[in-house]
N, C-alpha and C positions, 0 to 999 in steps of 0.2 A: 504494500500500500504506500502511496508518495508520500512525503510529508505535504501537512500544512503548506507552506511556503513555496514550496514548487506547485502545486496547485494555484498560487496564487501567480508566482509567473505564469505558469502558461496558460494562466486565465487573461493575464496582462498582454501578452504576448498575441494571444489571439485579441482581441480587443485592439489593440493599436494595428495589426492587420488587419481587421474588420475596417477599423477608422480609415486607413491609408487606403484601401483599396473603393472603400465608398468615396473618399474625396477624390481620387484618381476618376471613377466612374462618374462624379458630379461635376468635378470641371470639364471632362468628355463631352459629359451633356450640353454642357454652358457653351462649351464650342463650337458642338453642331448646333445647339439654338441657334447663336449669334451667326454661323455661316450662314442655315438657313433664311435670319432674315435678312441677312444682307443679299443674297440671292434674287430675295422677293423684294426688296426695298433697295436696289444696290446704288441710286444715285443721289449727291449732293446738292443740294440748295445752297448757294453762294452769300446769301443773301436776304434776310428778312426779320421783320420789324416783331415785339409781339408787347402786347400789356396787360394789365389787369385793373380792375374799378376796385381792388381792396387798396383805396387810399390812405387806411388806416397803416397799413405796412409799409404802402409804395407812394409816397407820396408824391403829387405831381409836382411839375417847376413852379415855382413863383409861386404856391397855392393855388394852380389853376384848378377847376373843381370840374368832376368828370364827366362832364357835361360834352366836354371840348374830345374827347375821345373819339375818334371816328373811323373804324366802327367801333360802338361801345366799347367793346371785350374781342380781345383777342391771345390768348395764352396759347403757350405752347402745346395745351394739350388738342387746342382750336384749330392750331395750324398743322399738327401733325397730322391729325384726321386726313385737312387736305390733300398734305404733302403725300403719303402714304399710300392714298388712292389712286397715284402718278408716279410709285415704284421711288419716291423720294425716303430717304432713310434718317438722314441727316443734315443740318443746317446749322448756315451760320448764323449766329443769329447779331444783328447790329443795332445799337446803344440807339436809343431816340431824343436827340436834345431839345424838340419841342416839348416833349414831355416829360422828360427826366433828368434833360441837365447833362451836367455831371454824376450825377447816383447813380450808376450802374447796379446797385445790389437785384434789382430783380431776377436782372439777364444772370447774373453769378449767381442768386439763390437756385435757376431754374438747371441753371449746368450743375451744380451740386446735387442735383435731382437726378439727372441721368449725363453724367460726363462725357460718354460714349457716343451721346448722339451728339451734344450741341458742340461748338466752339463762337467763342464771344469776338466781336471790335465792336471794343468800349469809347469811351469821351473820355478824354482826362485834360483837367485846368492847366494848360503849357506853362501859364503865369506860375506858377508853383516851382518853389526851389528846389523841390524833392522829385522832381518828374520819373528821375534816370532811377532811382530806388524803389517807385512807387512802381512801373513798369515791369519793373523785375518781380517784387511780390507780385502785379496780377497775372503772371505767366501762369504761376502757380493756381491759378483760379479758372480756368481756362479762355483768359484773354489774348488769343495771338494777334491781333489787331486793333490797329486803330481809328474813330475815323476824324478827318481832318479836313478846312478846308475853310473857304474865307467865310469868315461869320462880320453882322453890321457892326460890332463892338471891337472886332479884327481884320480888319480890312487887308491890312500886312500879315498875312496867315503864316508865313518861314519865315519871319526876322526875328521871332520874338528869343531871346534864351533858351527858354523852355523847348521850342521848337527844334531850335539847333540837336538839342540835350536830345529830346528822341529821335531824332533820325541818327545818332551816332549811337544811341542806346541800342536803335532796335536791327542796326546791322550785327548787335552781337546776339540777342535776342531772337533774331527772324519772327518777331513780329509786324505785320506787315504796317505798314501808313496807306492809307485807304482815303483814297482822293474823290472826294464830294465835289468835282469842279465843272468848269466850264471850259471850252475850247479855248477860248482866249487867254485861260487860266494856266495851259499848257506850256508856253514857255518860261513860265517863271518855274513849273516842276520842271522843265527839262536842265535848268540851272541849280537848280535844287542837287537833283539828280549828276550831275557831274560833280558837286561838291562832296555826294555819298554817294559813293558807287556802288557800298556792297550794302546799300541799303532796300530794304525788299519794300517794292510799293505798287498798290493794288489802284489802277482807276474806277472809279466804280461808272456805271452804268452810260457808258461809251465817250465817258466827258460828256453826258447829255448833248450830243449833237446828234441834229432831228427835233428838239423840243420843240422847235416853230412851226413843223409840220413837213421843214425839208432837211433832207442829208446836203448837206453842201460837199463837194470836192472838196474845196479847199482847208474844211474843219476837218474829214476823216485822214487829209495830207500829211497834219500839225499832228495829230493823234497815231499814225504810222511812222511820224520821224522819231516818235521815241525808245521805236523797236534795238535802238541801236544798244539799249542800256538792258543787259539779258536779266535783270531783276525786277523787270516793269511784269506785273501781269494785267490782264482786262476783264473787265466781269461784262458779258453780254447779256444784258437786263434791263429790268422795266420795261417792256415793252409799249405796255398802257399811254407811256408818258411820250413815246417820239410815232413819226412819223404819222400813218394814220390813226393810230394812237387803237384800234379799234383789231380783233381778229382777223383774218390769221394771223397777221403780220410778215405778210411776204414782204413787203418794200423795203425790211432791213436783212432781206439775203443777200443783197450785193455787199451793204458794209460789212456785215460778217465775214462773206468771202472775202473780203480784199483784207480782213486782218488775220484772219487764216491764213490765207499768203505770206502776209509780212511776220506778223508774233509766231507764227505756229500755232495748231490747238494745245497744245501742252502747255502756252501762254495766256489761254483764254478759257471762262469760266463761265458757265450757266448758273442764272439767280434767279430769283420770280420777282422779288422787291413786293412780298404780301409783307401786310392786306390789300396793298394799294391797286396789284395783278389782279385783286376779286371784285372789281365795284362793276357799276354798268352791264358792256358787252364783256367787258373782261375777265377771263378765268383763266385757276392756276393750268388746266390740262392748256389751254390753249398759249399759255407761256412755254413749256418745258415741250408741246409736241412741235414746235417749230424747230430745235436741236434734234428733239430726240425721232422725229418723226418725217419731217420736212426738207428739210436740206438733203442734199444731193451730191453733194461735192466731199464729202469727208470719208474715211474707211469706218470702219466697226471698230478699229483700237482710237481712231482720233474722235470717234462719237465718245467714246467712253471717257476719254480724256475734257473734253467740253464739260461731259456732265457730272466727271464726281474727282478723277486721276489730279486733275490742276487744281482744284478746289481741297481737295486731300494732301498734300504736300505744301500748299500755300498755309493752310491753317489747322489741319490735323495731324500736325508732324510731333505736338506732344499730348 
């Protein structure tokens, strides 16, 4: 008969193999989960806004009272719905200063919720002595971006220190500077840009050219000559807001193509820019099938690249 005490090891013994081989078996699991939904869900949202009317936690800028909301409510759980229904998995999701300012906490409480899916480009006050410190803690939060760009209070958007501070911060960082501009807003990033070369920066929504209802030559010219700086990427989005502003939106196949050409797809990014892709005639399918459905000119590796590959390296890299 055993003693006591070996009874009890190899009571132990089995017991801590029981544990190992269940936890072995449950992270198995967790990994086919997660392959299978990315399978089912494998593309990236570049791009999109979200909020909530609990003021009590989140409160708006200035006191504004949630009246000013439009739409009411839109939370992550709102938009993933959508997103999901279009094979979208994950998003980026970007800071709203009409509503929030500078407080990012919501966007960061909603990544703390599921890390995996979101990545954040937050706001952060440039005037701030602490920028290049502050930046670095929100990496850790999952802020890899930021976004920037002339505000009425900032007219000089890159002279300021602070400014300086991040774009030499976030070339160690790779979080990107996310350009809220205008065409003619271009050559002063392009100056920007040769002063930080190894600094990574995202134009958003094609430098809004188109907003008036035409693509000009000469604005998508300014917007191609910055190809030369291999750190630029471009998020192909909003559709809602340029040209005929309305579905399908063919009329921005040509500018697409001509920056397919110059950036490469591995440079350029699909967004939707929700909720603002859901008002009127506009919906999210008919954002994301103009990439993923419509164009004609790209292979099956550079679709993939548009819709999740460029968007996943730019801002899911930690």
């Amino acid at each position: 008969m055993p003693q006591s005490g070996q009874v009890s090891r190899r009571h132990a013994l089995a017991s801590a193999a029981a544990l190992v081989s269940g936890t072995s078996l449950f992270l198995a699991d967790s990994k086919k989960a997660a392959a299978m939904q990315d399978e089912k869900h494998p593309w990236i949202d570049a791009h999109s806004h979200i909020w909530t009317t609990d003021l009590a936690k989140y409160p708006l800028r200035d006191n504004q009272a949630v009246d000013v909301l439009a739409p009411r409510s839109f939370t992550d759980d709102e938009l993933m719905a959508i997103a999901q229904s279009e094979g979208v998995g994950r998003v980026v999701l970007i800071q709203h200063h009409p509503y929030h300012g500078f407080d990012n906490s919501y966007l960061i409480d909603t990544w703390k919720k599921h890390p995996d899916r979101f990545r954040i480009v937050a706001q952060i006050d440039d005037n701030k002595d602490n920028v290049a410190s502050l930046m670095k803690q929100m990496l850790k939060t999952g802020v890899t971006g930021y976004r920037i760009g002339p505000r009425e209070d900032q007219p000089k958007w890159l002279a300021t220190n602070g400014m300086q501070q991040m774009w030499k911060t976030a070339a160690e960082t790779r979080q990107s500077m996310c350009c809220l501009i205008n065409a003619d807003n271009l050559p002063e990033l392009d100056a920007m840009c040769q002063k930080f070369p190894d600094t990574p920066v995202v134009i958003d929504h094609f430098a809004r050219i188109g907003e008036n209802g035409k693509i000009r030559d000469e604005d998508v010219n300014l917007l191609c000559k910055l190809a030369k700086y291999k750190t630029i990427r471009i998020k192909i989005s909003a559709y809602y807001a340029f040209g005929k502003k309305t579905p399908p939106h063919h009329e921005m196949i040509p500018m697409i193509k001509r920056l397919c050409e110059t950036y490469g797809p591995d440079r350029l990014m699909w967004a939707s820019d929700c909720p603002y892709q859901i008002s009127g005639l506009n919906t999210y399918a008919s954002s994301i099938s103009l990439i993923r459905d419509d164009i004609d000119f790209v292979t099956p590796e550079e679709r993939r690249m548009l819709l999740r590959t460029t968007a996943e390296s730019t801002f899911f890299y930690v």
